[in-house]
GUPAGU-303530 format. One line per 3 residues: number of its first residue (from 1); for each residue x, y, z of N, C-alpha, C. Coordinates in pm, whole numbers. Layout:
residues N
NUM	X Y Z X Y Z X Y Z  ...
***
This chain:
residues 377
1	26817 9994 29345 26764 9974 29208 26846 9870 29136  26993 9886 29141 27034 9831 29096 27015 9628 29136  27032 9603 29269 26966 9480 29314 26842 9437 29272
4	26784 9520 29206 26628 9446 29162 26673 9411 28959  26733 9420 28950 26772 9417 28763 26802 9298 28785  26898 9196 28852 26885 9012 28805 26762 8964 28841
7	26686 9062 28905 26540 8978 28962 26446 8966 28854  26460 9129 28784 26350 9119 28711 26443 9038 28553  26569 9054 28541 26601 8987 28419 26541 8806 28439
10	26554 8807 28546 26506 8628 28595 26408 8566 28510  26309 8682 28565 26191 8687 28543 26108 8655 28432  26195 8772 28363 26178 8751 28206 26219 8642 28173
13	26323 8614 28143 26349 8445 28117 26268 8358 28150  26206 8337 28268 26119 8186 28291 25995 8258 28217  25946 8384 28274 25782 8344 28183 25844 8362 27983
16	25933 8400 27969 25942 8376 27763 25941 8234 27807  26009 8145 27846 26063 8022 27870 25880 7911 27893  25783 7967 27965 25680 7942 27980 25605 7942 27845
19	25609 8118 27792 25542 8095 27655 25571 8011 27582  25703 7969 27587 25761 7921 27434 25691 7774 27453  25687 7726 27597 25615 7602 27637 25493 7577 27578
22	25406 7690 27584 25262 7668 27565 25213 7646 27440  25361 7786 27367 25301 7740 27212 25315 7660 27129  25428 7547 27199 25445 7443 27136 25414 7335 27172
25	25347 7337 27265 25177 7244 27345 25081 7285 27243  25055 7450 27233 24907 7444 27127 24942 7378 26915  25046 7393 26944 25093 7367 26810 25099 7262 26793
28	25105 7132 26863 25136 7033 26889 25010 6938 26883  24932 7024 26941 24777 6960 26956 24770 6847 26835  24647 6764 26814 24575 6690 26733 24476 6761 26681
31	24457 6797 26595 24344 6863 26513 24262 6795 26455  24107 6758 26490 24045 6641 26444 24040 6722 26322  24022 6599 26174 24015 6648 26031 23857 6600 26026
34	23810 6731 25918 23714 6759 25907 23675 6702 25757  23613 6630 25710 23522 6586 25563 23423 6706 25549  23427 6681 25390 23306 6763 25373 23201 6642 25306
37	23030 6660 25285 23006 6574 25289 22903 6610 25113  22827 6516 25041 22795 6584 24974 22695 6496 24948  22520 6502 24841 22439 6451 24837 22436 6361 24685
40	22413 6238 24666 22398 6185 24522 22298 6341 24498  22330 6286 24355 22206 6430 24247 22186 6329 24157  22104 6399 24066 22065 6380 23926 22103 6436 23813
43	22127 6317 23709 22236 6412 23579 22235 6317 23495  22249 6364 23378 22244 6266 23246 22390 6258 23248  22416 6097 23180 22548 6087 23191 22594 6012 23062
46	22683 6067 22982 22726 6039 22821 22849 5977 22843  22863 5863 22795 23055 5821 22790 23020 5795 22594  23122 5911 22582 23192 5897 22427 23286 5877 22425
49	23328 5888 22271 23500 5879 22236 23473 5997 22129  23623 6084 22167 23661 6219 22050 23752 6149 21960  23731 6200 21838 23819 6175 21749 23860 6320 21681
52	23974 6308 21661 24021 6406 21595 24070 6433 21448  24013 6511 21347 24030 6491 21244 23993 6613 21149  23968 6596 21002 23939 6729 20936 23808 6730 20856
55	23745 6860 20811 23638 6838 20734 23671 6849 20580  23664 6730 20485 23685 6742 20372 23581 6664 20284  23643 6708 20132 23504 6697 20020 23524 6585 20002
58	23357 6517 19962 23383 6415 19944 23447 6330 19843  23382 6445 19759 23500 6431 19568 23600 6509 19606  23702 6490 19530 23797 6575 19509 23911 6528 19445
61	23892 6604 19274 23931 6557 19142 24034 6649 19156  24165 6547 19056 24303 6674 19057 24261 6679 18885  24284 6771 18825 24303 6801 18685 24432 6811 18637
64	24425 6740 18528 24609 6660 18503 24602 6728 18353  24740 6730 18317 24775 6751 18178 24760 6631 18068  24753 6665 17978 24754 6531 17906 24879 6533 17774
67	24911 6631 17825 25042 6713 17725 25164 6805 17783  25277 6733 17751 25420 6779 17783 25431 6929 17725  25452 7022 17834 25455 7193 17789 25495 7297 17887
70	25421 7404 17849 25409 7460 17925 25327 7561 17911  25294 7617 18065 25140 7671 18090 25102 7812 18034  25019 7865 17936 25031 7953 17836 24917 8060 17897
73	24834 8009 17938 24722 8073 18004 24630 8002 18122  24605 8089 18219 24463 8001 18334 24384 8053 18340  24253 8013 18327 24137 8077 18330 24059 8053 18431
76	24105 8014 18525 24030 7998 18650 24134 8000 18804  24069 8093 18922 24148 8061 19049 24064 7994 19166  24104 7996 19244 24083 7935 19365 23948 7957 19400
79	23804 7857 19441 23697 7977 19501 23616 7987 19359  23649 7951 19295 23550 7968 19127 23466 7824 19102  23361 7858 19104 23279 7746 19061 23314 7715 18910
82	23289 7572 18860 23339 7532 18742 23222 7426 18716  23208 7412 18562 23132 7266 18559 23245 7195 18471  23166 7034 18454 23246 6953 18346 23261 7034 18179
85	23360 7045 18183 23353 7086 18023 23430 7216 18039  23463 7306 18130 23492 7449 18152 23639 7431 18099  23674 7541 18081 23835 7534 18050 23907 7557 18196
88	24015 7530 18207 24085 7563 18310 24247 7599 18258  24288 7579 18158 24450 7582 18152 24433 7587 17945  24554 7662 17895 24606 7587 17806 24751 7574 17775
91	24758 7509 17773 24945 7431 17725 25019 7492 17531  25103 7517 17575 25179 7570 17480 25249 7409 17445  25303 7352 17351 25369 7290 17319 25502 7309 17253
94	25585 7239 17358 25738 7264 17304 25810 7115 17276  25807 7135 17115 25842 7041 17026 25939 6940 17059  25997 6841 17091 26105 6756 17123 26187 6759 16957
97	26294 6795 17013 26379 6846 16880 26408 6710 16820  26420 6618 16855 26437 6461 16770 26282 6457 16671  26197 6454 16747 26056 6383 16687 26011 6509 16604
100	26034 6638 16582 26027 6763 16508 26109 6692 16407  26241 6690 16409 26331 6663 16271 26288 6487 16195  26232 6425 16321 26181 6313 16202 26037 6315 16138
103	25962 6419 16216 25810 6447 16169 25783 6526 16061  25935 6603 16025 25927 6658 15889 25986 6632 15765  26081 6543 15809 26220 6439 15722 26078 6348 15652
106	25956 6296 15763 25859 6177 15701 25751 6285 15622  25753 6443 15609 25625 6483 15535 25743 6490 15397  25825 6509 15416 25924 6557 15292 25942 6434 15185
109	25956 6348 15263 25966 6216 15243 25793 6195 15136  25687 6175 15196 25600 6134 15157 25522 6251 15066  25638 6358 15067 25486 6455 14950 25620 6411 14801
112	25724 6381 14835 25787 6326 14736 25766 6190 14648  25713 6100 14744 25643 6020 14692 25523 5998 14634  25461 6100 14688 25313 6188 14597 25305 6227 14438
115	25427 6308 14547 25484 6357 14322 25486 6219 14253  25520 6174 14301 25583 6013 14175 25456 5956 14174  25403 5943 14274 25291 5859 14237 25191 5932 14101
118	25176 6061 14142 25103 6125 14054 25160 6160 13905  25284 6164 13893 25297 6144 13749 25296 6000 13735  25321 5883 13778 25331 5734 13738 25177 5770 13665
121	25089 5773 13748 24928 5819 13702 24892 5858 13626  24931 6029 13582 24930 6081 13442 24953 6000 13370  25062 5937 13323 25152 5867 13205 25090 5747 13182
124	25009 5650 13274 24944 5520 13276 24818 5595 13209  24758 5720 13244 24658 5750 13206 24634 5773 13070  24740 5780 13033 24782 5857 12895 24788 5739 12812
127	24864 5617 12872 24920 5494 12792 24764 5395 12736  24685 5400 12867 24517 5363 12866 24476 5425 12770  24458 5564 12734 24401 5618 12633 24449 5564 12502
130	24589 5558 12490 24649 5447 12361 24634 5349 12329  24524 5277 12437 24548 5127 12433 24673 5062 12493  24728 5140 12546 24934 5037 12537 24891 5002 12684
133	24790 4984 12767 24804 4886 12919 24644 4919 12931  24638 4797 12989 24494 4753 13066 24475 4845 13122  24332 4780 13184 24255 4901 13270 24303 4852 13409
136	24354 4683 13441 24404 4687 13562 24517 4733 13579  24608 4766 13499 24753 4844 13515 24706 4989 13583  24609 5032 13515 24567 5145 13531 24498 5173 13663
139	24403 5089 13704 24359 5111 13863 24480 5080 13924  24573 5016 13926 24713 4957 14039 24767 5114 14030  24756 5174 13953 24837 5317 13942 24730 5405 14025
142	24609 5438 14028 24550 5478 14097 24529 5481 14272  24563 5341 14271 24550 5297 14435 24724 5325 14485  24792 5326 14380 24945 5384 14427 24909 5509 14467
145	24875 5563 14385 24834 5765 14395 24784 5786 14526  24627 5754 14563 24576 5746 14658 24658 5717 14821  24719 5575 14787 24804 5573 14908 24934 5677 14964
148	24973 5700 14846 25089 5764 14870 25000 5916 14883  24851 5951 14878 24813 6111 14902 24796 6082 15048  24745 5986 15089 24695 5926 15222 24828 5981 15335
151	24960 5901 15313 25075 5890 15340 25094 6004 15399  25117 6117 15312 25135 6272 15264 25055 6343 15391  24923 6276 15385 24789 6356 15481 24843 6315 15623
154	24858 6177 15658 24946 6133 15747 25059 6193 15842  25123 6245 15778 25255 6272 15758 25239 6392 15844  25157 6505 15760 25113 6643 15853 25027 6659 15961
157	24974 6532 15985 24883 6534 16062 24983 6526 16215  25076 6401 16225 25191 6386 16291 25293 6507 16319  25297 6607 16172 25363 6718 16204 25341 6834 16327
160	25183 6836 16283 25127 6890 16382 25090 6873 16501  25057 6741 16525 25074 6698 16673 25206 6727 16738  25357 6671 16654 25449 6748 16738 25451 6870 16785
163	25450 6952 16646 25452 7090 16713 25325 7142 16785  25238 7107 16774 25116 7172 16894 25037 7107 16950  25006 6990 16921 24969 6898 17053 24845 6829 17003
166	24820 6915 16918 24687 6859 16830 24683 6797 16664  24609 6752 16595 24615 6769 16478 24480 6819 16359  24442 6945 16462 24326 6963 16381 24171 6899 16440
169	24089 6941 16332 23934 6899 16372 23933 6999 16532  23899 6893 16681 23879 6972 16776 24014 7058 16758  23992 7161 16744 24109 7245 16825 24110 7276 16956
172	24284 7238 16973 24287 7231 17098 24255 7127 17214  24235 6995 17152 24163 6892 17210 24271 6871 17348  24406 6855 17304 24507 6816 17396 24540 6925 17484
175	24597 6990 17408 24642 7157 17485 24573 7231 17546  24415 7243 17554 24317 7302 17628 24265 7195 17758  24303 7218 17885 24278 7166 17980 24123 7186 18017
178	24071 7088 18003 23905 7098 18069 23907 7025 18195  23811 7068 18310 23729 7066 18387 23667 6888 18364  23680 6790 18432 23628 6670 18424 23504 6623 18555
181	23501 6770 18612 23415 6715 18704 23329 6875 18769  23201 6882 18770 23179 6993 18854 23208 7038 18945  23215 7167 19012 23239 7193 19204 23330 7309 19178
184	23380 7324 19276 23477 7450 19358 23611 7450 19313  23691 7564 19243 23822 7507 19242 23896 7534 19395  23937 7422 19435 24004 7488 19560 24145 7508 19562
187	24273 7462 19472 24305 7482 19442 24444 7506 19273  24514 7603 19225 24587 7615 19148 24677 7597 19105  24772 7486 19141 24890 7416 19130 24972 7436 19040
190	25001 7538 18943 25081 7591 18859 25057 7732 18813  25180 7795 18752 25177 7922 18714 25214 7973 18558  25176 8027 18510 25157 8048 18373 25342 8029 18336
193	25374 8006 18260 25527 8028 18219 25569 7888 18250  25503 7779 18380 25568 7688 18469 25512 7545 18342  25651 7436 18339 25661 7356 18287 25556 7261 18332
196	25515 7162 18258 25394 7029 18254 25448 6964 18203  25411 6786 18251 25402 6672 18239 25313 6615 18153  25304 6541 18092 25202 6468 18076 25159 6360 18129
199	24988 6294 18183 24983 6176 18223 25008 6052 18129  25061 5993 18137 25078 5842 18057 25094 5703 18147  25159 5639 18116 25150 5484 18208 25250 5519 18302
202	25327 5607 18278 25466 5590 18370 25473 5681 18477  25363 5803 18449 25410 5936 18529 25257 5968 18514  25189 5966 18691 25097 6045 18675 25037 6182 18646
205	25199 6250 18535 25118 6406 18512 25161 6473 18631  25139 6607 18624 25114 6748 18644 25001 6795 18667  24936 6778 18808 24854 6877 18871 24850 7004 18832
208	24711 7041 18718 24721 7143 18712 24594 7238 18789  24470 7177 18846 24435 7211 18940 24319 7112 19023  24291 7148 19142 24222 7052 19196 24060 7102 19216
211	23913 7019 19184 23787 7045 19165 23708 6944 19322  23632 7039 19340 23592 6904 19461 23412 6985 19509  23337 6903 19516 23202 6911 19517 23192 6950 19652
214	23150 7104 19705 23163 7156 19841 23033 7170 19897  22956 7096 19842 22797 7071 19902 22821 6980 19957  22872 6842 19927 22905 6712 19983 23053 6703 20082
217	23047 6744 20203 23173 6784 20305 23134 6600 20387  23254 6533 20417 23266 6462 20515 23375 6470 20603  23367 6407 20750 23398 6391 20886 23552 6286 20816
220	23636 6338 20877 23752 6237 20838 23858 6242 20925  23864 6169 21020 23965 6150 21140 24012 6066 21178  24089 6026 21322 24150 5890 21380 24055 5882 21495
223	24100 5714 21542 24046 5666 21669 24132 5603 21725  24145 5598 21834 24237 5532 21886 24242 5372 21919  24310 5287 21917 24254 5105 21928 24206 5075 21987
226	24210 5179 22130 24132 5146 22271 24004 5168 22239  23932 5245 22121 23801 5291 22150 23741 5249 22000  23830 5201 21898 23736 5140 21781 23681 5009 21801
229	23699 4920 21933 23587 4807 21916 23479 4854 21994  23448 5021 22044 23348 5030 22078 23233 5086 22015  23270 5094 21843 23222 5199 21769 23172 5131 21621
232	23097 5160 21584 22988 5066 21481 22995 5174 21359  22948 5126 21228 22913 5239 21147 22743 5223 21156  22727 5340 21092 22598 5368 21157 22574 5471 21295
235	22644 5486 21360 22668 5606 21497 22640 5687 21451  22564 5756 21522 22524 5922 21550 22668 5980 21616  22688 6102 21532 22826 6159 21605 22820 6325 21557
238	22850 6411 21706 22820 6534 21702 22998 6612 21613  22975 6672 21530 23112 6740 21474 23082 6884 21571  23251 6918 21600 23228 7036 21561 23372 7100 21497
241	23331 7188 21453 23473 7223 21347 23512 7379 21442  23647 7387 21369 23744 7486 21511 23699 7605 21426  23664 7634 21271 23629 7743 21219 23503 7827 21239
244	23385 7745 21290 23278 7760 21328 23233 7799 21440  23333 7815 21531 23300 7862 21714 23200 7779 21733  23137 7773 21831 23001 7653 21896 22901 7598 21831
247	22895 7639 21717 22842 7543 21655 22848 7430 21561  22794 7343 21562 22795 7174 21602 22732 7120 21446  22781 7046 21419 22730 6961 21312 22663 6822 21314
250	22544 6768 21277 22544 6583 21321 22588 6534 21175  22629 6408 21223 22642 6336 21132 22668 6177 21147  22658 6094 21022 22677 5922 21065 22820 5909 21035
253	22839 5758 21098 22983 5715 21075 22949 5651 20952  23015 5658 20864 23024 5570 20748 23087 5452 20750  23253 5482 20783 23357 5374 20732 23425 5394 20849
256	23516 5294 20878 23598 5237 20982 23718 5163 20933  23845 5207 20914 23940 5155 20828 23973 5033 20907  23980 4928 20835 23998 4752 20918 24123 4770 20943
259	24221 4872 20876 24403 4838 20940 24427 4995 21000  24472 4985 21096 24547 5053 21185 24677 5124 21178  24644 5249 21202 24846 5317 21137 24895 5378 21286
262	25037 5314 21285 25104 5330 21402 25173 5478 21393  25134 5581 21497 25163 5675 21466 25189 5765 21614  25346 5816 21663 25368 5861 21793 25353 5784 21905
265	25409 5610 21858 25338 5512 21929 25158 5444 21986  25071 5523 21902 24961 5493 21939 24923 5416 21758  24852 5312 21750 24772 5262 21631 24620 5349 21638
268	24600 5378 21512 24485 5479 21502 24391 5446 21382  24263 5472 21401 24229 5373 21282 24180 5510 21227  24140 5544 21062 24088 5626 21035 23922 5537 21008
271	23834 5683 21044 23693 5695 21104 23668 5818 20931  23532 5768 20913 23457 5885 20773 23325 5874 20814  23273 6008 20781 23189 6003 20864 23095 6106 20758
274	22973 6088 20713 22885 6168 20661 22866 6335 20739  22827 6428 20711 22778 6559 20785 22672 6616 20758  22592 6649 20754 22467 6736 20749 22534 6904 20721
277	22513 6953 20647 22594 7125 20632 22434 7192 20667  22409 7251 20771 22307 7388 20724 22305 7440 20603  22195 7483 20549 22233 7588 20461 22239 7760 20510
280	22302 7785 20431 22402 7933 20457 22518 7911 20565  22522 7767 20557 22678 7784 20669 22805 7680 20488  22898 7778 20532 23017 7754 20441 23112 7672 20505
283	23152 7549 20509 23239 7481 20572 23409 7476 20489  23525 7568 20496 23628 7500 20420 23678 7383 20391  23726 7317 20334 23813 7152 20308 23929 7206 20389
286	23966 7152 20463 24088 7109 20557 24041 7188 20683  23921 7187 20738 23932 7276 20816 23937 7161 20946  24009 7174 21079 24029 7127 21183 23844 7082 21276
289	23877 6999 21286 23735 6959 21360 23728 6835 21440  23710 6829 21574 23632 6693 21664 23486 6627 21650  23471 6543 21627 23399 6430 21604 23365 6352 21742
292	23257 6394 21836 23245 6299 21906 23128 6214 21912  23152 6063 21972 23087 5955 21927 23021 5947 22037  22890 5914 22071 22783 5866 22179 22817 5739 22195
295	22909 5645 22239 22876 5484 22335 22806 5477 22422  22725 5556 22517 22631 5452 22578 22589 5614 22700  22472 5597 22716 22404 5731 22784 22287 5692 22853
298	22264 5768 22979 22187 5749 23079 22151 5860 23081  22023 5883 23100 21942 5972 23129 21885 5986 23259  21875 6059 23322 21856 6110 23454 21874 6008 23562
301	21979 5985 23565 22102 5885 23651 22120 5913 23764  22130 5838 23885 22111 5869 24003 22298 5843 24000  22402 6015 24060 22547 5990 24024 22606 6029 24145
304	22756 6005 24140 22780 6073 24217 22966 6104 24196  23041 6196 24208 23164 6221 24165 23228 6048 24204  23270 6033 24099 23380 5886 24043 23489 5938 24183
307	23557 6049 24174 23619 6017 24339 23606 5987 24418  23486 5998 24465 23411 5974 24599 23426 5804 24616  23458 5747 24512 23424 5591 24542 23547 5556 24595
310	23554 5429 24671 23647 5348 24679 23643 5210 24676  23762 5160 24658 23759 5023 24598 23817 4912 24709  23783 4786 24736 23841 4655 24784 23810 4574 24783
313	23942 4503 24717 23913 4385 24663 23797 4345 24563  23753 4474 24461 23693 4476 24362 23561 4496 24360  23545 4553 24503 23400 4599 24568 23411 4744 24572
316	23333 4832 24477 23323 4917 24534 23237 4978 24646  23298 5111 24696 23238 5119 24867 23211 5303 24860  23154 5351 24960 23181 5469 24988 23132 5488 25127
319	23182 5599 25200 23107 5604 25342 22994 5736 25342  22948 5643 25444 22791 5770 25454 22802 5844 25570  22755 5947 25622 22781 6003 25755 22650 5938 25788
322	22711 5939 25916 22601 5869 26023 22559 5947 26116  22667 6035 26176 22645 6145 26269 22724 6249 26229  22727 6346 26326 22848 6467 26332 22996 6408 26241
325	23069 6439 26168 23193 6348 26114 23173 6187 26165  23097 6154 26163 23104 6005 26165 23024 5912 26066  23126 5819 26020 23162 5712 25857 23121 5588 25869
328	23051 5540 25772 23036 5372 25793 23060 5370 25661  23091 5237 25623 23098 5188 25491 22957 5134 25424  22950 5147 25289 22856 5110 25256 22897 5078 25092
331	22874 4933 25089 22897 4881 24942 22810 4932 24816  22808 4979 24712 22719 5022 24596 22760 4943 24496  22587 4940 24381 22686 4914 24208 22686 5022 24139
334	22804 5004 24081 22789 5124 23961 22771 5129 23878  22736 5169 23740 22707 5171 23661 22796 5271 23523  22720 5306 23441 22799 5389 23351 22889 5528 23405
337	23021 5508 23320 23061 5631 23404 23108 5739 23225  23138 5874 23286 23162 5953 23183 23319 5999 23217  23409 5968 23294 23540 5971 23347 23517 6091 23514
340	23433 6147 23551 23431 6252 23624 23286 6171 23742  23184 6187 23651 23112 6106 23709 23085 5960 23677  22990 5916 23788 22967 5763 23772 22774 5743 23813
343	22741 5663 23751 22617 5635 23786 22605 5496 23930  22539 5565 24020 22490 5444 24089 22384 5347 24088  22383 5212 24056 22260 5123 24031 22211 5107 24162
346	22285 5097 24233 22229 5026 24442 22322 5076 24524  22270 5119 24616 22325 5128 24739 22261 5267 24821  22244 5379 24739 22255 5496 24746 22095 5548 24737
349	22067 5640 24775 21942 5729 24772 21976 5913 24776  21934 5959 24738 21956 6109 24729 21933 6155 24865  21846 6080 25008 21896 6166 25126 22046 6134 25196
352	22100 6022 25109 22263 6005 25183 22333 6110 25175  22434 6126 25240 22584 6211 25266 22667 6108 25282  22727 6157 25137 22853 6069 25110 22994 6171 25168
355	23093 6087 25214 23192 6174 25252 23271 6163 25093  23291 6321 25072 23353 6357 24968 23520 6377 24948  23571 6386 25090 23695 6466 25099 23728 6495 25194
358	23848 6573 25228 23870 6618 25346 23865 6799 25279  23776 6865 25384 23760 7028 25343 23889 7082 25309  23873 7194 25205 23947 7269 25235 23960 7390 25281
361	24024 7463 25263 24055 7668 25363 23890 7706 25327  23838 7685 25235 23690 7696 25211 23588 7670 25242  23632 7532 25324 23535 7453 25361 23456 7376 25262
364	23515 7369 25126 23458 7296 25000 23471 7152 25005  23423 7047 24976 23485 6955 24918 23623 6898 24874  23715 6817 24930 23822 6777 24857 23851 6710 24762
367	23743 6614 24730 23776 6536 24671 23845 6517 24519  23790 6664 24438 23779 6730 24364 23860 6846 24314  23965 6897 24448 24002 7007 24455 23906 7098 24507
370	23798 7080 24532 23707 7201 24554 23564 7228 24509  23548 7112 24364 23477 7151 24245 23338 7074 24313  23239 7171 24332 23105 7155 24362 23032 7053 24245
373	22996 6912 24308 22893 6857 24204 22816 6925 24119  22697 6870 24031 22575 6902 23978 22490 6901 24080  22389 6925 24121 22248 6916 24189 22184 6847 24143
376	22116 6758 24204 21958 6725 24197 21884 6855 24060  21840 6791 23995 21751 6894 23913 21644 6916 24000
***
């Protein structure tokens, strides 16, 4: 027994020694590669450009102070319809302590001069009745009186504008903030107690709230430089806004800004664009939304996946099966493409088999990763 154990250990060694041969003969092999092959179809084919941008009003008025204060009451919030004329704010006025002490130094001043004028008056009046001065001494004393009551009226009228912003007649003309435009308030830019500006030449004021007409919504976004000399005003362009889930808005391009803003290294032009609103659909101002533009569309286009092509020397080509895995070349034109697909003008007919790829574990298409064309309708 023991004499037969190097025989059979032998043994073992050459045939493992055999396997290990074979399987690295079958491993070794050439594996012919397999294409998958696929048929032109039929498909409408759109090349646009997206723009990205927001939906806002087309008015949209800020309401300013017209008086240095502060905010005493608001009568309106966010979401409130308003017309021209409505109140929205009123302003308390807090006196500037210089122009207070000279606005009352000039009434003190001028009701003192009142007094004088008005006895000079009496006493001329008195002297006329004696005969002792003309009657023109006597009107010159009158038009003194008058001016100096004028002065006086003056005087308080100024008083009161310091201290409250007005001087009478309208009340409230300054200090009561009105509404200059109909629409939506969207929003409230101050809080009761909170200090104001006034507008004048130097300082545009204190936002005290903003009005904007929410029937009239427009498209307002960028384009990129590569794609505004392909784009006209006048375009048909589908919106859709991110608040709305799938549904879609049309609308025209209006405007096309002639200068370009450099922005994350790309120049971008801003695009405005009219919208159509349904009625009973509510669109917010600032709400996020894509804008895409139709450049140029084919309708039932004879296509075939843009991978599938190849190029030389500025010819494009693709191969057709001829037999079992077997390729010839065959030159085509192409036509419009949408980045995925491409339209063919010549070469092609819907009974060809174009080689698409090399298969994969699926036996799908490569060209693609996998991704099965459209069909023939």
């Amino acid at each position: 027994m023991s004499r037969f154990l190097p025989v059979a250990v032998g043994v073992s060694v050459v045939l493992a020694f055999l396997a290990t041969v074979v399987f690295l003969v079958w491993k070794a092999r050439e594996v012919p590669e397999e294409f998958a092959v696929e048929a032109p179809f039929v498909t409408d084919i759109v090349n646009e450009t997206v723009a990205t941008g927001a939906m806002v009003p087309r008015t949209e008025v800020a309401i300013k102070s017209r008086v240095s204060g502060v905010v005493d009451s608001l009568s309106v919030e966010p979401g409130q319809l308003v017309q021209a004329g409505d109140l929205i704010a009123i302003i308390r006025i807090i006196p500037d302590v210089q122009a207070l002490s000279s606005a009352e130094s000039r009434v003190e001043s001028s009701r003192i001069a009142k007094e004088r004028a008005r006895e000079e008056l009496t006493r001329d009046e008195a002297l006329y009745e004696n005969h002792a001065i003309s009657i023109a001494e006597l009107e010159s004393s009158r038009a003194d009186y008058a001016l100096a009551e004028e002065e006086y009226k003056s005087s308080q009228r100024t008083l009161r504008i310091v201290r409250e912003g007005h001087a009478g007649g309208s009340v409230g003309v300054s200090t009561h903030i009105l509404s200059t435009a109909p629409g939506m308030v969207l929003s409230v830019d101050v809080e009761v107690g909170e200090s104001v500006t006034e507008t004048n030449t130097f300082s545009e004021g204190t936002t005290i709230a903003t009005v904007a007409d929410m029937t009239d919504m427009i498209f307002q976004g960028n384009v990129d430089e590569s794609e505004v000399g392909k784009i006209a005003e006048g375009m048909a362009l589908e919106v859709k806004v991110g608040a709305l889930g799938d549904q879609k808005l049309t609308g025209v391009l209006e405007y096309i800004s002639p200068k370009g803003v450099l922005e994350e290294g790309a120049v971008l032009f801003e695009i405005e664009a009219a919208v159509q609103i349904p009625e009973g659909t509510f669109v917010r101002a600032g709400s996020s939304a894509n804008a895409s533009i139709v450049l140029a569309e084919r309708k039932d286009a004879l296509a075939i996946e843009e991978a599938w092509l190849k190029f030389e020397d500025g010819q494009a080509y693709v191969e057709i099966e001829t037999g079992t895995q077997q390729f010839e070349r065959r030159d085509v034109k192409v036509g419009l493409s949408d980045g995925i697909q491409i339209e063919v003008v010549e070469g092609l007919t819907q009974e060809d088999r174009v080689k698409a790829g090399a298969k994969t574990d699926e036996g799908q298409g490569g060209g693609l990763g996998g991704r099965r064309p459209r069909r023939a309708r």
